[in-house]
C-alpha positions in Angstrom: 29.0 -22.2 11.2 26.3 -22.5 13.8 23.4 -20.9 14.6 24.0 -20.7 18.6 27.3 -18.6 17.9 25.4 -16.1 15.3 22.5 -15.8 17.8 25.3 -14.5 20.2 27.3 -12.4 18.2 24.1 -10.3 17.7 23.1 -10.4 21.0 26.4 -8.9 22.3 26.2 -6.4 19.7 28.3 -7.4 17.0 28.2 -6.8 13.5 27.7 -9.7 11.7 29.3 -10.8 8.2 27.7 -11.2 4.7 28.2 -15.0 4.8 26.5 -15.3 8.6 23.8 -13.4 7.4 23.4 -15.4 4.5 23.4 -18.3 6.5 20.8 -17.1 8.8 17.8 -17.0 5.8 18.9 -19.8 3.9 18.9 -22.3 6.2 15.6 -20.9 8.3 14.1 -20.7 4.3 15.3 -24.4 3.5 14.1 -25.6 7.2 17.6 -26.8 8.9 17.1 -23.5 11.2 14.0 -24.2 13.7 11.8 -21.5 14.8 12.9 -20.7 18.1 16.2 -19.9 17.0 15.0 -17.8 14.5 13.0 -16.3 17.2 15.7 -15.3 18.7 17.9 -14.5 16.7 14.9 -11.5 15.4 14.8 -10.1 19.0 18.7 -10.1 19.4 18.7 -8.2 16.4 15.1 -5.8 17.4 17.1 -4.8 20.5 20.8 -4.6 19.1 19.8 -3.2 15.6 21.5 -3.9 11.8 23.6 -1.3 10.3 23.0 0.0 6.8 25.3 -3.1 5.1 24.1 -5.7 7.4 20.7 -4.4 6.3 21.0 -4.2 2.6 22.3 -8.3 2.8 19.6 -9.0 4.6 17.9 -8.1 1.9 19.5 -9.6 -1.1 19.8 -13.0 1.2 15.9 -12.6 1.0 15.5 -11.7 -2.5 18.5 -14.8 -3.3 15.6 -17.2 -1.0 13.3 -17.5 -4.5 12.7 -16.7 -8.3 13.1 -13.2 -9.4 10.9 -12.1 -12.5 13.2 -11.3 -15.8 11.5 -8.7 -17.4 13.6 -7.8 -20.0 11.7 -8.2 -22.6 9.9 -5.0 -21.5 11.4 -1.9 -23.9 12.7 0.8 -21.9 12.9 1.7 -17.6 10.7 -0.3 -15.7 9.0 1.0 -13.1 6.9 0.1 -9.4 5.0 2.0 -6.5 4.7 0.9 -3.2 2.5 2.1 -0.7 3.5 1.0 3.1 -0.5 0.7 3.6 -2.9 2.9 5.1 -7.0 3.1 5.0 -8.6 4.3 1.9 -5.5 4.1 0.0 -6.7 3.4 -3.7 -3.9 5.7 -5.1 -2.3 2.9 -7.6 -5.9 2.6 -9.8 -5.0 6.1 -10.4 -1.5 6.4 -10.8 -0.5 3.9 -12.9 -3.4 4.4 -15.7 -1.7 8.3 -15.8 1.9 7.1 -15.7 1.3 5.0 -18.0 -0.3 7.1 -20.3 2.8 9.3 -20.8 4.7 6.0 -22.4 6.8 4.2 -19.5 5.6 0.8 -18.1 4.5 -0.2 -14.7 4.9 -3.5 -13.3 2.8 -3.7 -9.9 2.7 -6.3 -7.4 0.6 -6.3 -5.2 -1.6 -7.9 -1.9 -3.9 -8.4 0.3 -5.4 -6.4 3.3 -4.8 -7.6 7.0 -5.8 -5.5 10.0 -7.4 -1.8 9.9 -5.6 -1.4 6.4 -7.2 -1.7 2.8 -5.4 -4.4 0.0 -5.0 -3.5 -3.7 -6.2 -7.1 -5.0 -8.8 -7.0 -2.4 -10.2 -4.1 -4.3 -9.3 -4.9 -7.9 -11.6 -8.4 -7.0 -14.1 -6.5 -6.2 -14.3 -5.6 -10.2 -16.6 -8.6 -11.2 -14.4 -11.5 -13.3 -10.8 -9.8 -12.3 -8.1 -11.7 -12.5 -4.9 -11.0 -10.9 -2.9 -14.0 -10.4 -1.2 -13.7 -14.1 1.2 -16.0 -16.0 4.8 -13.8 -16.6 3.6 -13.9 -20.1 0.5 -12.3 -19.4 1.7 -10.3 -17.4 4.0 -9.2 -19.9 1.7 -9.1 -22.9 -0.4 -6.5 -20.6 2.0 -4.2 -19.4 3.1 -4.1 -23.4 -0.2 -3.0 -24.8 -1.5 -0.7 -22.1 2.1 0.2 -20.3 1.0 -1.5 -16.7 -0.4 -4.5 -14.9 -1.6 -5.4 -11.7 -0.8 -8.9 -10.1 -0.7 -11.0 -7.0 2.4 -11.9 -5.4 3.9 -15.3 -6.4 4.8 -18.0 -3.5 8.3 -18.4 -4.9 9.0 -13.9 -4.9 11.3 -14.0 -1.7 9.8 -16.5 0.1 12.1 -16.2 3.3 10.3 -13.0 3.3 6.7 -14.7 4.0 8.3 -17.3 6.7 10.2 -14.5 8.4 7.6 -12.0 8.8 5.3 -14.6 9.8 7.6 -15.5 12.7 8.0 -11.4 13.7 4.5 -11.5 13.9 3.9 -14.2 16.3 6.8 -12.3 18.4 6.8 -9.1 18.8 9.6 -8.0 16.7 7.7 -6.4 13.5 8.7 -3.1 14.7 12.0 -2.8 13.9 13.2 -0.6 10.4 15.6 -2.8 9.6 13.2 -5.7 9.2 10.3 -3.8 7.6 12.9 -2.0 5.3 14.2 -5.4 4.3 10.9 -7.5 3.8 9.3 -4.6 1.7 12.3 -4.4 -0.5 13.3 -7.8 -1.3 9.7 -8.1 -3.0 10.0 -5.3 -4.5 13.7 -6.3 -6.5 12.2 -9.6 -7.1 9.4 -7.9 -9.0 12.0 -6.9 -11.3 11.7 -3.2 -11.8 14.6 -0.7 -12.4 13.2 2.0 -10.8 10.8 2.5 -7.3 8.5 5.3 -5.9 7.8 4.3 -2.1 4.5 5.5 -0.9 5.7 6.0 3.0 2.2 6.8 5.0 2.8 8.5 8.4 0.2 9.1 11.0 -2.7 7.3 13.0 -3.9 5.0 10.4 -0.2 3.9 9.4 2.2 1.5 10.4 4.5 4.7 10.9 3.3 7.0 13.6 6.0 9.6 13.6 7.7 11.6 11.1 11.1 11.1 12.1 10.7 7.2 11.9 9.3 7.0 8.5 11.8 9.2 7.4 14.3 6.9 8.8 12.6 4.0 6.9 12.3 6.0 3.7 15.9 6.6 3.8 16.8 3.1 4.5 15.1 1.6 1.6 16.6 4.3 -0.7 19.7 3.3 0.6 19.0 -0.5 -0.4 17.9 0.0 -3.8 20.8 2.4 -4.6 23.2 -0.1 -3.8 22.0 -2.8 -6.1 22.3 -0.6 -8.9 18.9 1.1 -9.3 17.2 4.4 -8.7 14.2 4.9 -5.9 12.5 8.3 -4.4 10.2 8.4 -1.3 6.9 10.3 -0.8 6.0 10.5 3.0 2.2 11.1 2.8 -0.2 11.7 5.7 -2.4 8.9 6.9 -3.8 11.0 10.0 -7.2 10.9 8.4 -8.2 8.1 5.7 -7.3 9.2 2.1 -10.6 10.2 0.1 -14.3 9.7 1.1 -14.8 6.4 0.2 -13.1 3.2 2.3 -14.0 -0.3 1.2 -13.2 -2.3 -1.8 -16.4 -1.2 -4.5 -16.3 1.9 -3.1 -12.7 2.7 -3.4 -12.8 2.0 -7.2 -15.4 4.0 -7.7 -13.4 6.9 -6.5 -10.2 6.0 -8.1 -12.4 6.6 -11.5 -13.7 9.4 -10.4 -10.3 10.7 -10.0 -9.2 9.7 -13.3 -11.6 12.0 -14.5 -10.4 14.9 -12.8 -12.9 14.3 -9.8 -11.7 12.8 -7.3 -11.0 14.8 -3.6 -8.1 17.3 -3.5 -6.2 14.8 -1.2 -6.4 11.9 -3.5 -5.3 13.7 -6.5 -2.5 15.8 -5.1 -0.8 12.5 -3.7 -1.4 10.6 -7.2 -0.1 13.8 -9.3 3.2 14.2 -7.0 3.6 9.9 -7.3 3.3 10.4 -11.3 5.9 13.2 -11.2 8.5 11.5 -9.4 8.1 8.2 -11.3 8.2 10.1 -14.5 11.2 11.8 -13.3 12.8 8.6 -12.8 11.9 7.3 -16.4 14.0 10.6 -17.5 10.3 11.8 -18.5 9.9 15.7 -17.2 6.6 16.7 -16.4 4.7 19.6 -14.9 1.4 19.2 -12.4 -0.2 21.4 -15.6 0.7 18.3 -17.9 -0.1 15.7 -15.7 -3.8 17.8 -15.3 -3.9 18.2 -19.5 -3.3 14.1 -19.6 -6.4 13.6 -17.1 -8.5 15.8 -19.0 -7.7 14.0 -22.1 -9.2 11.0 -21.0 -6.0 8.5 -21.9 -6.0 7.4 -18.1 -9.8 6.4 -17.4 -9.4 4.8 -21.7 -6.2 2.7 -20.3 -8.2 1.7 -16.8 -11.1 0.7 -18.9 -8.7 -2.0 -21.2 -6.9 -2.5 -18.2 -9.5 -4.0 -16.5 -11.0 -5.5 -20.0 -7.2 -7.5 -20.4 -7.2 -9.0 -16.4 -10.4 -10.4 -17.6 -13.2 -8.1 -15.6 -15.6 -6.3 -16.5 -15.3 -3.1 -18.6 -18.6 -2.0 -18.1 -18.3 -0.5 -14.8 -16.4 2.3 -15.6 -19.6 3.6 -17.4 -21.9 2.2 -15.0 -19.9 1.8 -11.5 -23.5 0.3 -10.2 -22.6 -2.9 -11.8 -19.9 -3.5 -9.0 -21.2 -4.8 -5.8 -22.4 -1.5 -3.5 -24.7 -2.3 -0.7 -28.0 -1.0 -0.9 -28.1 -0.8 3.3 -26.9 2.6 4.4 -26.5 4.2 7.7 -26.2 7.6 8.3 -24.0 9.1 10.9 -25.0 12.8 12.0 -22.8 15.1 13.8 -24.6 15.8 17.5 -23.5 19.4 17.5 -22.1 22.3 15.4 -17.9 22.8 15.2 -15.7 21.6 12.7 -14.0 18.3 12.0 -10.4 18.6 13.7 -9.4 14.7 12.8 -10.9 11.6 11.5 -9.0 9.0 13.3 -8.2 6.9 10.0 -7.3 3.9 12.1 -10.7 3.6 14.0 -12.1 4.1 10.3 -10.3 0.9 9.1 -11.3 -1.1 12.3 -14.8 -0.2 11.2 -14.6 -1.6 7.8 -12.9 -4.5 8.8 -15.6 -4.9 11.3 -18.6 -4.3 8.5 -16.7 -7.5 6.4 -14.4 -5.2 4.4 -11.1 -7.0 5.9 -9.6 -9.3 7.4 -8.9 -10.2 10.9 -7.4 -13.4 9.8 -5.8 -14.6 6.2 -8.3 -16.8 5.6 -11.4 -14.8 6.5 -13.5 -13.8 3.0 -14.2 -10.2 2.2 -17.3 -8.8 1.7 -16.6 -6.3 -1.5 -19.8 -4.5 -1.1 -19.6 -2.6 2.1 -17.7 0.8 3.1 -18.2 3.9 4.6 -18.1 7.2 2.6 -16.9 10.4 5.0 -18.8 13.1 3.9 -16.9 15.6 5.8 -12.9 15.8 6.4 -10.8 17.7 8.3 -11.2 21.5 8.1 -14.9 21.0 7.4 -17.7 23.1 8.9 -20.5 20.9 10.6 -23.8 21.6 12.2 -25.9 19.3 14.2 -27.4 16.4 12.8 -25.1 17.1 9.3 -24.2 13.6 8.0 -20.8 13.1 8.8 -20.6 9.6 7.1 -22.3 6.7 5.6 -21.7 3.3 6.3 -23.2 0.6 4.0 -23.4 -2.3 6.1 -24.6 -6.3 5.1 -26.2 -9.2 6.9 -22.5 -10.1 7.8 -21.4 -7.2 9.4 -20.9 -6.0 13.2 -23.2 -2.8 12.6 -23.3 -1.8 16.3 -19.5 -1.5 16.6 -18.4 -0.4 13.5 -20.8 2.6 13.9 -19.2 3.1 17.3 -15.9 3.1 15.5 -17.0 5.4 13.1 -18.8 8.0 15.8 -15.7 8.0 18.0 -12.9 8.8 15.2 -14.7 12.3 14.5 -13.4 14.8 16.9 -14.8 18.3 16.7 -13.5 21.4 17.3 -15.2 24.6 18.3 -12.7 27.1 16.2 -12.1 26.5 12.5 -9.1 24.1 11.7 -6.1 24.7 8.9 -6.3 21.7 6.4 -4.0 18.6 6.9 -1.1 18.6 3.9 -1.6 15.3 2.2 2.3 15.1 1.0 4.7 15.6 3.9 7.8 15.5 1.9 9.9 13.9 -1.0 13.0 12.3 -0.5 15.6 10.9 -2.7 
């Protein structure tokens, strides 16, 4: 078999076989394929498209490229959340503690933030003394006492996944739903859970802009994870304003445990409740938003957080006194210059901005200031008169103040006449 004649095949539109597949990610993985013909054999295949089989063996050639966790020493369904990004998204610190806390187990894992969105280790680091790169056995040990834990990816989870998509990057063919349907969920089977909620943000400050396409992505992955045997459900959520107040790592825990004790904004918690439903549902557990409500109130989620974050090593004390995790004392207000109301927050422009203050990362190996954010004091639908505070922005010596409080200034658009609020969850699929 040679590389030239699969590169062609796709090109001219043909469906290509299991074995050619196959051949395609091992040998790129293993390093007898060079880049440029991977290269093109990723735009033959952004133009001519995969169908629904080529697709799923995409995906199991990528999940076949490394070492796939055995977790079967964990009693009962196992089950994982993923979120396809989006700013201000610290929905796992809250819906795994209240998941949990009805009796299944969680196995997360998890990464880093690049570009305008947020990354769940980024934040969890952010707790001072966290640890998240766990040994299986830890990891084991902790999702067995307190029924979930949180850890970085491995090198060796799908690792043709990490050469390929840094190769799509470089040209131009991320955009395509095959190849984002099949790098997210080769990770996700090599984590090693039976059962999947996917998290599909649509909107500005998402990778999805339209409906219709993250439908069509939701769908696909479904479609993947059914046929290797296990059970999945999709959530489209909206990411046309950023999710919460707070964006930024301290800040975003801070509200995560605000919403674990029945706090947190009305977005943040409707989003988490529906995520615990339908991974409850999958576990076989049956549950009603009223119980899910009665479990918050009884204080099992924010007790489980608290050990949690004791059992990864950081420390407990913040969830009783969040001013022990880093929170910039420098604070900049941003004041509306005229009465309306707030008709959209452009969440991406709100990402930029912390990524701009040292929140993120441009590139992989920039460091992240933990300790900056900005905190929307208004959202969408909100009522605002001049020189209201429509946000602060906590800012260090590190960050580009100037531009990240253009960013912030220009994603609030007002409206003269009163606006309906935004729905947070678009629709549930699967």
């Amino acid at each position: 078999m040679r590389m030239y004649d699969v590169i062609k095949k796709k090109r001219d539109g043909a469906e290509l076989t299991t074995e050619e597949i196959r051949f395609v990610v091992h040998g790129y993985t293993r390093g007898e394929i060079p880049d440029y013909q991977m290269a093109a054999f990723l735009m033959a295949v952004y133009f001519r498209g995969l169908n629904e089989r080529e697709t799923y063996d995409l995906t199991i050639a990528m999940l076949e490229s490394g070492d796939r966790l055995d977790l079967s020493s964990l009693k009962g369904i196992k089950l994982d959340k993923h979120s396809s990004g989006g700013v201000g998204d610290k929905i796992t610190f809250v819906v795994l503690p209240i998941a949990a806390s009805f009796g299944v187990k969680i196995v997360k894992m998890s990464g880093r933030g690049l570009g305008h969105t947020g990354g769940t280790i980024d934040k969890l680091e952010s707790i001072p003394g966290m640890r998240t790169s766990l040994s299986k056995e830890e990891f084991v040990k902790i999702v067995n006492e307190i029924g979930f834990a949180v850890a970085s990816q491995t090198e060796n989870l799908a690792p043709a996944d990490k050469k390929i998509y840094a190769l799509r990057d470089a040209t131009a063919t991320v955009e395509n739903l095959s190849l984002i349907a099949s790098s997210i969920v080769s990770k996700k089977l090599a984590a090693g859970a039976d059962a999947m909620v996917f998290d599909v943000k649509v909107g500005c400050g998402a990778f999805m802009k339209d409906v219709d396409q993250a439908k069509k992505l939701a769908i696909l992955m479904l479609d993947i994870v059914k046929r290797h045997g296990k059970k999945a459900r999709a959530v489209l959520s909206n990411m046309d304003q950023p999710l919460g107040k707070m964006v930024g790592n301290s800040l975003e825990v801070i509200e995560a445990m605000e919403c674990l004790k029945g706090e947190g904004p009305k977005d943040v918690m409707q989003l988490s409740f529906t995520l615990v439903k339908e991974m409850l549902d999958l576990a076989g557990v049956k549950v009603s938003f009223n119980d899910i409500e009665s479990m918050v109130r009884s204080n099992e989620p924010l007790k489980r957080f608290k050990k949690f974050i004791e059992l990864q090593g950081g420390d407990p004390r913040i969830v009783d006194d969040p001013f022990k995790l880093p929170i910039s004392r420098n604070i900049v207000e941003v004041r509306s210059d005229r009465d309306g109301y707030v008709a959209r927050i452009d969440a991406e422009a709100i990402g930029r901005a912390c990524v701009l203050l040292g929140g993120g990362r441009s590139k992989k190996e920039d460091s992240i200031d933990h300790s900056v954010g900005i905190e929307l004091l208004k959202k969408v639908s909100d009522r605002v008169g001049t020189g209201d505070v429509l946000a602060k922005v906590y800012h260090s010596n590190r960050s580009d103040l100037s531009s990240a409080l253009a960013l912030v200034r220009s994603a609030y658009v007002l409206s003269e006449h009163p606006v309906e609020p935004p729905s947070t969850v678009l629709e549930v699929i699967g």
